[in-house]
C-alpha positions in Angstrom: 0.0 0.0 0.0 1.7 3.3 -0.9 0.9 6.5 1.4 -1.6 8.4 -1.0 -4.3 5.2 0.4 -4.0 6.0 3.4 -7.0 8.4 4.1 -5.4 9.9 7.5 -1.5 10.5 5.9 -3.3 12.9 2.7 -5.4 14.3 5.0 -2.7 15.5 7.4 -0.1 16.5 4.3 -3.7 18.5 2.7 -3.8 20.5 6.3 0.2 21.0 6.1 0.1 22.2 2.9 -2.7 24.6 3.4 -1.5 25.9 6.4 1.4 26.6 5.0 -0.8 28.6 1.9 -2.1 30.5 4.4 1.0 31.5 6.0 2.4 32.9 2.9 -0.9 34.6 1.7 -0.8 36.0 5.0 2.9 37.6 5.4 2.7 38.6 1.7 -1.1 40.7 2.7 1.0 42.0 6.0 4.0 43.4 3.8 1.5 44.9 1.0 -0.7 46.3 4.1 2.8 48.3 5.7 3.8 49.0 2.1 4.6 53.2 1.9 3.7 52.5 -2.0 0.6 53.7 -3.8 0.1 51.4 -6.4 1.5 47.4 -5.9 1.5 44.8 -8.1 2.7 41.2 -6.6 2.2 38.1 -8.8 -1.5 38.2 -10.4 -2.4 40.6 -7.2 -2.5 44.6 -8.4 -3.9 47.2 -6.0 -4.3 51.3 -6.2 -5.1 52.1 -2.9 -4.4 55.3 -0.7 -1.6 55.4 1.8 -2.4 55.5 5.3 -0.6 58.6 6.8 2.6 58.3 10.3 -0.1 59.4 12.3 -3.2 57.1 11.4 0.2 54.0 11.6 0.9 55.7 14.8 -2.9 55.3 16.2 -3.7 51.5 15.2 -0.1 50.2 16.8 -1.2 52.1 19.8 -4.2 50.6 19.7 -2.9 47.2 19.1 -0.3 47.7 22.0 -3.2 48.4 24.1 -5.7 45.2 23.2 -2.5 43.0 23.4 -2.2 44.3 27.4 -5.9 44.2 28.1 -5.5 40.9 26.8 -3.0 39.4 29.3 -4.5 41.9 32.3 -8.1 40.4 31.5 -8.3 39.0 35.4 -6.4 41.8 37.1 -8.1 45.1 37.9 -6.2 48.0 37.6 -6.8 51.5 39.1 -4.5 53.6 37.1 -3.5 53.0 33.3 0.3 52.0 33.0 2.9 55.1 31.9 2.6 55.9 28.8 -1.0 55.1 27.8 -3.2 58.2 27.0 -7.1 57.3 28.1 
């Protein structure tokens, strides 16, 4: 019996290999996303789009930074926000 019979080896390289799709779909969307250029063309992918200004940047990794601490903090209660953090 060779390895493509058996039902539970294809279906573990099918995950494997589409995790691994994913993956790179991902990092090249994340790149494209923090790109400074207006118009990108990657493979059969081509986007016009409108840059998103420092400050805007500035604002969502802030607000990232702050969902990634609320995150690990969910059980503790805090009475004053940590240094740094504007409320």
């Amino acid at each position: 019996m060779t390895w493509w019979m058996n039902a539970s080896s294809v279906i573990l390289i099918l995950g494997a290999c589409s995790a691994c799709s994913v993956s790179v779909i991902y990092a090249i969307c994340v790149n494209m996303r923090l790109s400074r250029c207006k118009r990108i063309q990657c493979c059969c992918l081509d986007c016009d789009r409108t840059v998103e200004t420092a400050e805007e940047m500035a604002m969502e990794f802030k607000h990232d930074e702050r969902r990634q601490s609320n995150a690990g903090q969910s059980n503790v209660t805090t009475t004053a926000p940590p240094e740094g953090v504007d409320v």
